[in-house]
C-alpha positions in Angstrom: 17.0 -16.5 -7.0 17.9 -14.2 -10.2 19.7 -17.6 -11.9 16.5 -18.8 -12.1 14.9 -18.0 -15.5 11.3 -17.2 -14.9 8.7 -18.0 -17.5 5.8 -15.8 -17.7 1.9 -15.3 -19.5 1.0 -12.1 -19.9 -3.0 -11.4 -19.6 -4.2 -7.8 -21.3 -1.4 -8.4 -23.4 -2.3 -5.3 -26.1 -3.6 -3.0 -23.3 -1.2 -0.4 -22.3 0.9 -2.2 -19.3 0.9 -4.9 -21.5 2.5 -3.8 -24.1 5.4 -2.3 -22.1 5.4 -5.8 -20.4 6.3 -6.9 -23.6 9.2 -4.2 -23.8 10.6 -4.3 -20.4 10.5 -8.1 -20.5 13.0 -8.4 -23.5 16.0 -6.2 -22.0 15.2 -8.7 -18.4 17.4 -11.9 -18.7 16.0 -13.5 -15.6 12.4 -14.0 -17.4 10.9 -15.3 -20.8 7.8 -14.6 -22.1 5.6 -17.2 -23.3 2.5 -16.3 -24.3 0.5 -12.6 -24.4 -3.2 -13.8 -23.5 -5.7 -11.2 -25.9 -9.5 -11.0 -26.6 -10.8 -13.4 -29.2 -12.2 -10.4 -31.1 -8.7 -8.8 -31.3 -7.2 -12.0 -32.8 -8.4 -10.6 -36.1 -6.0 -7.6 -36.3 -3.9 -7.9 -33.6 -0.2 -8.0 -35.1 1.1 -4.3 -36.5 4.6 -4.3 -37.9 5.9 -2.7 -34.6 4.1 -5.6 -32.4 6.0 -8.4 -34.9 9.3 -7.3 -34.4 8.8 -7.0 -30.5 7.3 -10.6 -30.3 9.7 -12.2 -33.3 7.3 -15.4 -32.7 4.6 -16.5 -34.4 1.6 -17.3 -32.7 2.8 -15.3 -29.8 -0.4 -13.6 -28.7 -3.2 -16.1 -28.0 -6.8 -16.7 -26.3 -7.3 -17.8 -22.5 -9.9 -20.7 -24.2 -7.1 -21.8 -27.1 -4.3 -21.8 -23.9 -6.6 -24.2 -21.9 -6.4 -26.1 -25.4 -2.9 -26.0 -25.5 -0.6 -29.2 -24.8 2.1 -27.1 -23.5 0.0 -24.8 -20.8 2.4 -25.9 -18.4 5.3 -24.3 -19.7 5.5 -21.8 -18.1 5.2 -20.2 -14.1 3.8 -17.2 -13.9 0.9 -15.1 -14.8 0.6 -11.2 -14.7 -2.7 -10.0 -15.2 -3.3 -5.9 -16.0 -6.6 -6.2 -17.3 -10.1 -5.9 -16.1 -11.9 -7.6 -12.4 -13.8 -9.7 -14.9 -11.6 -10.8 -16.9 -8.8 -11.3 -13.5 -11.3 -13.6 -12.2 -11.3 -16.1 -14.6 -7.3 -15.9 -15.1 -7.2 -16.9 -11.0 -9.7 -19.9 -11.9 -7.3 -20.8 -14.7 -3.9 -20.4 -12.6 -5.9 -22.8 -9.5 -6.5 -25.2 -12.2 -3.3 -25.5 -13.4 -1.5 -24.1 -10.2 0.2 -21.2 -11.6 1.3 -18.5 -10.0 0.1 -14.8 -10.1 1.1 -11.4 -10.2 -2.0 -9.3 -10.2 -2.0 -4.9 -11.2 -5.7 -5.0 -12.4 -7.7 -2.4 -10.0 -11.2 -1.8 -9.1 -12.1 -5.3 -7.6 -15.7 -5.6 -5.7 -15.4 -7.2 -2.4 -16.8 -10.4 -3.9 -13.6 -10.5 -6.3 -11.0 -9.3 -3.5 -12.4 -12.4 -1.4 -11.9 -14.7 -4.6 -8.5 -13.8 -4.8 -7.7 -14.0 -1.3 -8.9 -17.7 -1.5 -7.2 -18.2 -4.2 -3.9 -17.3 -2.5 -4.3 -20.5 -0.5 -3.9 -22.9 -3.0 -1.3 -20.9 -5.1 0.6 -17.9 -4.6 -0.7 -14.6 -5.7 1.1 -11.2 -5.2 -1.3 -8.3 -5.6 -0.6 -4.5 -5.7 -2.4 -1.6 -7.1 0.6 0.2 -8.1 4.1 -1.8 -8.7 6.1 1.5 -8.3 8.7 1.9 -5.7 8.5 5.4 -5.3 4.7 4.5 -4.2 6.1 2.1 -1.9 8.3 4.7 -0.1 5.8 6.8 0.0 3.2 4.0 1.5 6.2 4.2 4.9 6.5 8.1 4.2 2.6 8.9 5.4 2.5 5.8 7.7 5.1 8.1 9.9 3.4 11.1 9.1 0.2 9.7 10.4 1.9 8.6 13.5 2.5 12.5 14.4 -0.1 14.5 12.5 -3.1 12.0 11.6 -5.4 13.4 14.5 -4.6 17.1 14.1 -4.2 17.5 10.6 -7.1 17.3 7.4 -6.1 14.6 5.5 -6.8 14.6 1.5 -5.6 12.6 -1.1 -6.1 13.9 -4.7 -4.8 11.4 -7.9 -5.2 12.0 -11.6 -5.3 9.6 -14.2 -5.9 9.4 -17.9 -9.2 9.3 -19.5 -9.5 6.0 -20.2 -9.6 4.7 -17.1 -12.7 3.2 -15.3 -12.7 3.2 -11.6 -12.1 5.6 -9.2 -10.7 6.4 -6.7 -7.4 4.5 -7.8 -6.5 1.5 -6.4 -3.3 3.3 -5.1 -5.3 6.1 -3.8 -7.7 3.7 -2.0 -4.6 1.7 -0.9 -3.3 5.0 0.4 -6.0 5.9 2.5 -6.4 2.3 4.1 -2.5 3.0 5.1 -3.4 6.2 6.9 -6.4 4.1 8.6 -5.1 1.5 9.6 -1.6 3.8 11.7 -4.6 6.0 12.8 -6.4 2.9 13.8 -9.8 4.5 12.1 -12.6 2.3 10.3 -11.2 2.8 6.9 -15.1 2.5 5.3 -16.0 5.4 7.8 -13.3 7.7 8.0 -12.8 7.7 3.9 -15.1 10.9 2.2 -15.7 10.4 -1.3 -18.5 13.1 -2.6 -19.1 16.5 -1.5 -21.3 18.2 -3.3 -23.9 20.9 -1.6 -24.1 22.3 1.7 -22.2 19.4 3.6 -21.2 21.5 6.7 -17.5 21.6 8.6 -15.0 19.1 7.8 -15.5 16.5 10.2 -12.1 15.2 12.1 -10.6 12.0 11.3 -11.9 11.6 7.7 -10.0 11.2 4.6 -11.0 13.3 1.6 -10.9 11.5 -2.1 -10.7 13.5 -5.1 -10.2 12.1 -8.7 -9.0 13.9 -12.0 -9.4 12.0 -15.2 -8.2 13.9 -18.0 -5.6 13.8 -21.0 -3.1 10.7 -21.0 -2.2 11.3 -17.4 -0.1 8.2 -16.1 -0.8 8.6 -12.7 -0.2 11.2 -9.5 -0.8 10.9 -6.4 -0.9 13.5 -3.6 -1.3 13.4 0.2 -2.2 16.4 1.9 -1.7 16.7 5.8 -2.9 20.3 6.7 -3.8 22.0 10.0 -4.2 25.9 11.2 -0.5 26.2 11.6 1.2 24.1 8.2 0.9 22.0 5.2 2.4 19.5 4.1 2.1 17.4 0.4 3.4 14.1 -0.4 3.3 13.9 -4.1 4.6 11.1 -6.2 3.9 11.1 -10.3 4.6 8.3 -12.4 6.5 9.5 -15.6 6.6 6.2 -17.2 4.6 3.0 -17.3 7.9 1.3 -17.1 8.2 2.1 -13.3 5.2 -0.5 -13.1 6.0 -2.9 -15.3 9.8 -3.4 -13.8 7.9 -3.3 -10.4 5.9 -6.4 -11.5 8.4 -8.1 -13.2 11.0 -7.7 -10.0 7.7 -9.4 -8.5 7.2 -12.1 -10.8 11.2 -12.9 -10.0 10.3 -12.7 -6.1 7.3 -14.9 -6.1 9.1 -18.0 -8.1 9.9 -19.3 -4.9 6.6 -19.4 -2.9 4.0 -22.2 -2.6 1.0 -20.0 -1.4 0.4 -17.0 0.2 -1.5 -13.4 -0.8 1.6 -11.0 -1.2 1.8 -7.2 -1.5 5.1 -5.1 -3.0 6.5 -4.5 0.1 7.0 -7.9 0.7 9.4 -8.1 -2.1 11.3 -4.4 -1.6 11.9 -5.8 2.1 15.9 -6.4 1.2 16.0 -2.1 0.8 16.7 -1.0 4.0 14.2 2.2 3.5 11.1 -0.5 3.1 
C-alpha cells in the first residue's frame, strides 16, 4: 500500500494542525499535497516568507468555492479536514460530490453533524478520530482493561487541558475516552458522564464519569484517567508534546484509507497491524 503516492487537500490549511500538515507532509514520500483549502478573507495576506518556502508553489493555498471552480478538482484523493463542524460539513458535501475521500480531526460535532458524517461514510469513505495519536490509542485498550476489573468499584474522572484558543469542551478525546469506559462497563454513556458540579451536589453517585476541562496557556493537549477507590489510585496520563504526533497519525490514516470504497473508520482501524492495538 506505501508504493502508492497519495494525493491530498488540506482544509484549515493556516490553522495550527494545518500548518504542521504542511511540514510533516514534505519529509512523507508516500503523499503529495495539492492544495491547502483557506478562508476567502485570509487570501489577502496569507503567504509569509516562512509559508513560501514551505509551499514552493504558487497558488498553493486556495478557497473551497475557487476548488469547485477548478478543472483539475479531481486530482487529487484525499481530504483532511482540522477545522471547525461548520466548516467540516460543507467539505463532506464537497468530497460526496466529487467522491473524495476523508480524513476528519475537527472536534465538537452536534449530533446533527455526527449523523451527516456517518451518512456520508456510505457513499465515500471517511475515517474520523478526535485525536490521531498513538499513544491515545494505547491508552483507549489501556482503560478498556482497567474498566474490565475496576469500573464498578472505583470513581472514575477524566481531567484534559488544552490551550486557550480552543472552543469546545470537554475534548473530543476526553469525550471519546469516557464513551470507551461506557461502553466495557456497559453504562448509558449520556447518563453515567458528569459534566458540572458546582454547589451542594451531594455524594458521588456510583457508575458516573467525572469531566473536568483546563484551558489555559498554549497547552497541546493532556489527558488523564483517574480510577480511585478507598484502598488505591491509579492515573492514566498521556500528554501530547508535539502536534506532529497528530499530524503523522492522520497522515498514516490518509495512506490507510486509499484503499477503501466506503465505510466510517476510526484510528484503531488502521494501528490494527501493531500487535498492542
Amino acid at each position: 500500500m506505501k508504493n502508492i503516492n497519495t494525493k491530498v487537500v488540506i482544509s484549515g490549511a493556516l490553522g495550527r494542525m494545518g500548518k504542521i500538515l504542511i511540514k510533516e507532509i514534505k519529509k512523507n514520500k508516500y503523499i503529495k499535497l495539492i492544495y491547502g483549502l483557506i478562508q476567502k478573507k485570509q487570501m489577502k495576506n496569507y503567504l509569509n516568507d516562512d509559508q513560501k518556502s514551505s509551499t514552493n508553489k504558487k497558488n498553493f493555498f486556495t478557497t473551497l468555492n475557487a476548488l469547485r471552480k477548478n478543472k483539475n478538482t479531481l486530482s487529487f484523493d484525499t481530504l483532511i479536514d482540522f477545522s471547525t463542524p461548520y466548516t467540516t460539513i460543507k467539505m463532506v458535501e464537497y468530497c460526496i460530490k466529487y467522491k473524495k475521500k476523508m480524513i476528519i480531526g475537527t472536534t465538537g460535532f452536534n449530533p446533527a453533524q455526527m449523523n451527516t458524517i456517518k451518512q456520508a461514510s456510505k457513499i465515500i469513505p471517511i475515517l474520523y478520530s478526535p485525536n490521531f495519536s498513538i499513544g491515545i490509542n494505547v491508552m483507549h485498550k489501556i482503560i478498556q482493561y482497567m474498566s474490565h476489573i475496576l469500573g464498578n468499584s472505583a470513581d472514575i474522572e477524566i481531567i484534559e487541558a488544552h490551550h486557550r484558543h480552543k472552543i469546545d469542551a470537554p475534548s473530543g478525546t476526553a469525550l471519546q475516552l469516557g464513551k470507551i469506559i461506557s461502553k466495557s462497563m456497559n453504562w448509558n454513556f449520556s447518563k453515567s458522564a458528569v459534566f458540572s458540579r458546582y454547589g451542594n451536589i451531594g455524594i458521588r453517585k456510583k457508575h458516573t464519569i467525572g469531566f473536568s476541562t483546563i484551558r489555559e496557556g498554549n497547552t497541546i493537549g493532556e489527558h488523564t484517567v483517574l480510577f480511585s477507590n478507598d484502598y488505591e489510585k491509579i492515573s492514566i496520563v498521556h500528554k501530547a508534546i508535539h502536534r506532529s504526533a497528530f499530524a503523522k497519525g492522520a497522515l498514516q490514516a490518509a495512506i490507510w484509507i486509499h484503499s477503501k470504497k466506503t465505510g466510517l473508520y476510526k484510528m484503531s482501524d488502521v494501528l490494527k497491524n501493531i500487535s498492542i492495538l
